[in-house]
C-alpha angles and dihedrals in degrees: 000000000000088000089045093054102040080053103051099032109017112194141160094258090059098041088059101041089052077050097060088045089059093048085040085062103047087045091054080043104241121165117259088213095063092056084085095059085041092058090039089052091051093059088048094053088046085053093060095036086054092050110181093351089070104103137154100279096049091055081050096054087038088051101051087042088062097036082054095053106037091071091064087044089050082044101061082037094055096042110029094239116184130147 
């Protein structure tokens, strides 16, 4: 939802809070290298979710939407962003 949301309607509050996901996971020490297969996993879990409304297009949307939020993620990695 938080994806979704950041994708659809991008402000400030979200940014930071995908900020603070990407520090929470340095700081539990997961690899940053293993964020690619979670984002990947995610589509694939959309896919099923979606059933047969999944289509081309939707991966497409679903795609951009977390290709618009992974940056923010990398962001609060790379800089161990918390509040």
């Amino acid at each position: 939802t938080l994806i979704e949301k950041y994708y659809s309607q991008p402000g400030d509050a979200i940014h930071q809070y995908l900020r603070v996901l990407g520090s929470r996971h340095k700081i539990r020490q997961i690899p940053r290298e293993s964020i690619p297969d979670f984002l990947r996993t995610i589509l694939v879990t959309l896919g099923v979710f979606h059933g047969d409304a999944w289509s081309e297009a939707l991966e497409r949307q679903w795609q951009d939407a977390v290709n618009t939020a992974s940056p923010a993620i990398y962001e609060g990695y790379d800089q161990h962003f918390h509040v």
